[in-house]
N, C-alpha and C positions, 0 to 999 in steps of 0.2 A: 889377963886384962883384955875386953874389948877395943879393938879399933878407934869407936869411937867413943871412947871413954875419957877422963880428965886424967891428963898427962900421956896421954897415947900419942898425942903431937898426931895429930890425923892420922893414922898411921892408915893406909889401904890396903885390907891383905889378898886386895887383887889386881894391885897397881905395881906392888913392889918399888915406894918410893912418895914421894911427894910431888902434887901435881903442880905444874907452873902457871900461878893466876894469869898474867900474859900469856899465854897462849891462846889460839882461838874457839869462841862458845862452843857448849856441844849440840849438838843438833836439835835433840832430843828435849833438852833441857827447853830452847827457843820453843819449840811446836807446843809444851808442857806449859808453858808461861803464856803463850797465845790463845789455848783452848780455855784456863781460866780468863783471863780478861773478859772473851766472847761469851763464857759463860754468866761475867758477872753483868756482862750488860743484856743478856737475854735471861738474867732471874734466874739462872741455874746456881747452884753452889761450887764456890771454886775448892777446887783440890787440893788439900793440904802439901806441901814441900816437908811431906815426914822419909822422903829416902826411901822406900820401898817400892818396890817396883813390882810392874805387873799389878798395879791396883786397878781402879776403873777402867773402863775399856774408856777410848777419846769418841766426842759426836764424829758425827759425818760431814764435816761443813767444807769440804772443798763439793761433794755431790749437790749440797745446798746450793752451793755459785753457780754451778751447771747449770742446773736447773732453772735459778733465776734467769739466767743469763739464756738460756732455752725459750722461757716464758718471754722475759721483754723482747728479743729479737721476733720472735710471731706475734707480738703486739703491736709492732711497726708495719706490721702490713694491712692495707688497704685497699680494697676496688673503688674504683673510678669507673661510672656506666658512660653508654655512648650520647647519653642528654646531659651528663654535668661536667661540672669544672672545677677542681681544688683548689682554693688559696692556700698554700704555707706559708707561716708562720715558724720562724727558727729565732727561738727567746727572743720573743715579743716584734721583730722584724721581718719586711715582706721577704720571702726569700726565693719564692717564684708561684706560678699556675701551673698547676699537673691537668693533664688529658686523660681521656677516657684508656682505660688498664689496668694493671697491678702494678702499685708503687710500694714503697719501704720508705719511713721516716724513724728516726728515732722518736720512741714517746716519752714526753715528758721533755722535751727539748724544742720538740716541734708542734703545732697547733694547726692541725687538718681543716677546715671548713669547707664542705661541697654543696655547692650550690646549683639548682635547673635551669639550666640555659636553652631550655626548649619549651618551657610549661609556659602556655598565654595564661593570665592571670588579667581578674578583672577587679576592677578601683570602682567603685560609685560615688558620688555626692550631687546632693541636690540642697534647695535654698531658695530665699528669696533674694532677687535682685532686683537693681532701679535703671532702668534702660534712658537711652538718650532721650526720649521725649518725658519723662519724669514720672513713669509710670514703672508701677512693682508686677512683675511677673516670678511663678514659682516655675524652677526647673530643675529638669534630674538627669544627672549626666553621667554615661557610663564609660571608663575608658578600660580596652584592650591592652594590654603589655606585657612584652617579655625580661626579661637580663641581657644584655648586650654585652657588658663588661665586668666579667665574676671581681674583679681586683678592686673596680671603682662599686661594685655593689658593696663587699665586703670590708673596706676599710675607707674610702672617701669619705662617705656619712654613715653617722653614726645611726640616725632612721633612717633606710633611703623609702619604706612605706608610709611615712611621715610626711616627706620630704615632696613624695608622690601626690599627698593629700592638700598640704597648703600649694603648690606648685598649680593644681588642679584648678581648684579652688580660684587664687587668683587669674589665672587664665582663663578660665570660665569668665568670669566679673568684668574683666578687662573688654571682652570680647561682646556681649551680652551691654557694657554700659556703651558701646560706640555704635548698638541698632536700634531703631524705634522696637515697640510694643509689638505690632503687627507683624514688624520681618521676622519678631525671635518666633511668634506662635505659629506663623504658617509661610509668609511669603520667604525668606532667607534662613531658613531652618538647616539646609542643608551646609550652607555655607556658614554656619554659624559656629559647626561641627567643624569644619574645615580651620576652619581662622583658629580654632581653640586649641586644635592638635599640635598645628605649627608654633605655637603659641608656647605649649607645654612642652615640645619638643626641645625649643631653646631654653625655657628652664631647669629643663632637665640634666640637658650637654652642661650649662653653664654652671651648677650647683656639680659636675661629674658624679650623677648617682651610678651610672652605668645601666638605664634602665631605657630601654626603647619602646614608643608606643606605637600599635601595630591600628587601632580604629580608636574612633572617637564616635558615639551614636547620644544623639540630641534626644532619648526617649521618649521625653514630656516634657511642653513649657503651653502651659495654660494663666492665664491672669488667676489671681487671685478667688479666693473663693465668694465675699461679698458680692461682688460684680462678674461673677462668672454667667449668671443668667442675659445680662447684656453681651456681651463678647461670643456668647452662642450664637444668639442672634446676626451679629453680626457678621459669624462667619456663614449661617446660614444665608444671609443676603448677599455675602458674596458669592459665595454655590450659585445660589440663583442667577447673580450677573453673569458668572462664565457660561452656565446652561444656556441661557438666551443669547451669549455670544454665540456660541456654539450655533445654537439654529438657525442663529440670524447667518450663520458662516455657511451652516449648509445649506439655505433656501438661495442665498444667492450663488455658491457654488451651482446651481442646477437652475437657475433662471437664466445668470448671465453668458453661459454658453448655447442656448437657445436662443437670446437674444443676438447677441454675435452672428451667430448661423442667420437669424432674419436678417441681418442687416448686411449679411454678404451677398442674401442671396438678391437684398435689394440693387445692392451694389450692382450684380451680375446682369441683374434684369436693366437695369439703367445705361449698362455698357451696350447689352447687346438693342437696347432700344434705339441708342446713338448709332452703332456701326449701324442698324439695319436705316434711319434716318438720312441719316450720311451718302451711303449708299445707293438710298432712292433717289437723293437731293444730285447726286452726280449722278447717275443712270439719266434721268430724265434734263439734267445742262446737254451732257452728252444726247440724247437724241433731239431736244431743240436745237442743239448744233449742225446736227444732220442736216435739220426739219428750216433750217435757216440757208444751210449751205441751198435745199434744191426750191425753196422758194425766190431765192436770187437766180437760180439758173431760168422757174419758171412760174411766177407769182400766181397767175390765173389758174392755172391747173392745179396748183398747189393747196389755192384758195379755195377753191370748189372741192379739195379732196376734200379738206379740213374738214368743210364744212358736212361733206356726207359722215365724215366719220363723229362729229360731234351726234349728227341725227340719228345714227346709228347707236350711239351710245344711250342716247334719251329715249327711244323707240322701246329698248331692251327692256324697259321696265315699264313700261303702260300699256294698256292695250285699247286705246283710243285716243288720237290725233285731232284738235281740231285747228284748221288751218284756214290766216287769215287774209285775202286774196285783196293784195294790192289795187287800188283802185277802184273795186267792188264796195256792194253794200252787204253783200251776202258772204256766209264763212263756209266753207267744205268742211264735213266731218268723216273721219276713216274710220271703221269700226274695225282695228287692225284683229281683235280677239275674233270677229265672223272670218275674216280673210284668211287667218290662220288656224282657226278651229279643223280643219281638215287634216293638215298635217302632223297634230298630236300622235305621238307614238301606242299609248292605249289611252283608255274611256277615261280611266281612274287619276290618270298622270294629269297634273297642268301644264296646258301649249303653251310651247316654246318655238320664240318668232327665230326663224331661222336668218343666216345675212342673207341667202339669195334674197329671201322673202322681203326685208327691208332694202337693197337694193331697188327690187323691183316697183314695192312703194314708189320711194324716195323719187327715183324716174318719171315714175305718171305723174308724181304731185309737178313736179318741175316743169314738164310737160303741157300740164293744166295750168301753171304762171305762165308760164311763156305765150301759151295761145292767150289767157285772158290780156296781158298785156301788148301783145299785137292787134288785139280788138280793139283794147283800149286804145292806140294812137289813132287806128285805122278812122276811130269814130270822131278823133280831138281834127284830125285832119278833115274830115271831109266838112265837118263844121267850121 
């Protein structure tokens, strides 16, 4: 009778005996019950429990773990370059910012995003707006920016290039409706950029997109295109006024330092016209003074000098005297040019009366009074 046949009472004929169901599993039996299960959820066929041994060979599924377990571990690795910055993510929570290197996250647990923290990127928008004086101008506006903050780019908003657009957008309008027409087109262009960046700046911090703007450039703001033919014009007539500022800047630039110069040197000529006035004006007190002191010492000689030296002076320049003799009916005339004709230094030169020369005049004339008037009483007397 076989083992296990009915009424064998299980008998083992390699056990010698009966085995105790309390006792603990066999090993073999576990691994045998595991590989069917494994097999029946990956579609294999599980293995009969027919008691024979040495049937199918078992899979290889501890090598299969390895392996996976090989694969996901190298799938947690990641480079980070020296321009970006990681957000992680560990199920669905911030879990920190990775730097530039090689990191290790688990995958599937963890949620990588690397984002450029170095790349400037550029935003455009353009439009029509209505400025303070109630006038529509077209503008186009470009702005420069980079990521400031990978955390607040990556999780604060949900678009932060969205966010970038209306943010723009308003600021633009905002800034643009508090200037006339003119300062947007040409006179406050610059600072219109300016006011707008600062502008956008705070809406940006304040929405925390994590985004910073590095320029703001005013490209183009032209009115309208109906009336763009006028608004030419007019900037062409402003051209023209600053050009004729201009000339008018430099003609007098180079007039009025020429003038200046005249008028210094008039100045100069008027001082020294004074000192040398002045100077005459006392030179000559001072020698009346003299001329006073020795006519008090001795008036008659003084008198008579005077009076040679006035004759002397008047002599200088004529060369004919005619003199008219007190008491007489008749006049003396001196032909002082025959008198002095001799003494001329050459033929060619004009005689020059020398003082002997008037001197000696001067004496005979005096001479010739004196006697006619000694005649004259000599004749009042005898009559």
């Amino acid at each position: 009778m076989a083992w296990n046949e009915p009424g064998g009472n299980n008998k083992d004929p390699w056990g010698g005996g009966n085995r105790n169901n309390d006792g603990p599993p066999d090993l073999d039996e576990v691994l045998r019950k595991m590989q069917q299960k494994l097999n029946g959820l990956f579609g294999g066929k599980p293995s009969g429990d027919d008691g024979r041994r040495g049937g199918s060979a078992s899979f290889p599924w501890s090598l299969v773990l390895i392996v996976l377990a090989v694969v996901y571990g190298l799938w947690g690795f990641y480079q980070v370059d020296a321009n970006e910055s990681a957000v992680v993510l560990r199920l669905g929570k911030y879990h920190g910012t990775e730097t530039a290197g090689l990191h290790w996250n688990p995958p599937l647990i963890d949620h990588v995003t690397k984002v450029n923290m170095t790349e400037v990127r550029t935003e455009r928008t353009n439009g029509q707006m209505l400025t303070e004086d109630a006038s529509i101008v077209d503008v186009v506006l470009q702005v420069q920016w980079h990521i400031d903050d990978a955390e607040s780019f990556v999780l604060r908003v949900a678009d932060p290039l969205k966010s970038l657009q209306e943010a723009t957008d308003s600021a633009l309008r905002h800034v643009v409706g508090s200037q006339t027409l003119n300062g947007v087109i040409s006179q406050n262009r610059t600072q219109v950029a300016a006011d707008t960046q600062a502008r956008l700046q705070d809406y940006l911090d304040l929405y925390k997109t994590g985004i910073r703007v590095d320029v703001v450039n005013l490209t183009d703001a032209k009115a309208p295109r109906e009336v763009q033919d006028a608004f030419d014009d007019v900037v062409r007539a402003r051209e023209d006024e600053v050009r004729l500022q201009n000339e008018a800047q430099a003609y007098a630039n180079q007039v009025i330092p020429v003038a200046r110069g005249q008028a210094q040197r008039m100045i100069e000529e008027a001082e020294a016209y004074k000192s040398r006035v002045v100077e005459s004006a006392r030179g000559e007190a001072a020698r009346f003074t003299a001329l006073l002191t020795e006519f008090e010492r001795a008036p008659a000689v003084t008198r008579e000098r005077m009076y040679l030296d006035a004759v002397q002076e008047v002599m200088q320049n004529t060369s004919k005297v005619m003199v008219d003799v007190e008491g007489g009916n008749n006049m003396m005339y001196l032909p002082l040019d025959k008198l002095t004709e001799g003494s001329a230094t050459s033929a060619g030169q004009r005689p020059q009366i020398s003082p002997q020369v008037i001197d000696e005049i001067s004496q005979r004339v005096i001479n010739q009074l004196r006697t006619e008037v000694a005649n004259s009483r000599r004749s009042r007397e005898v009559r």
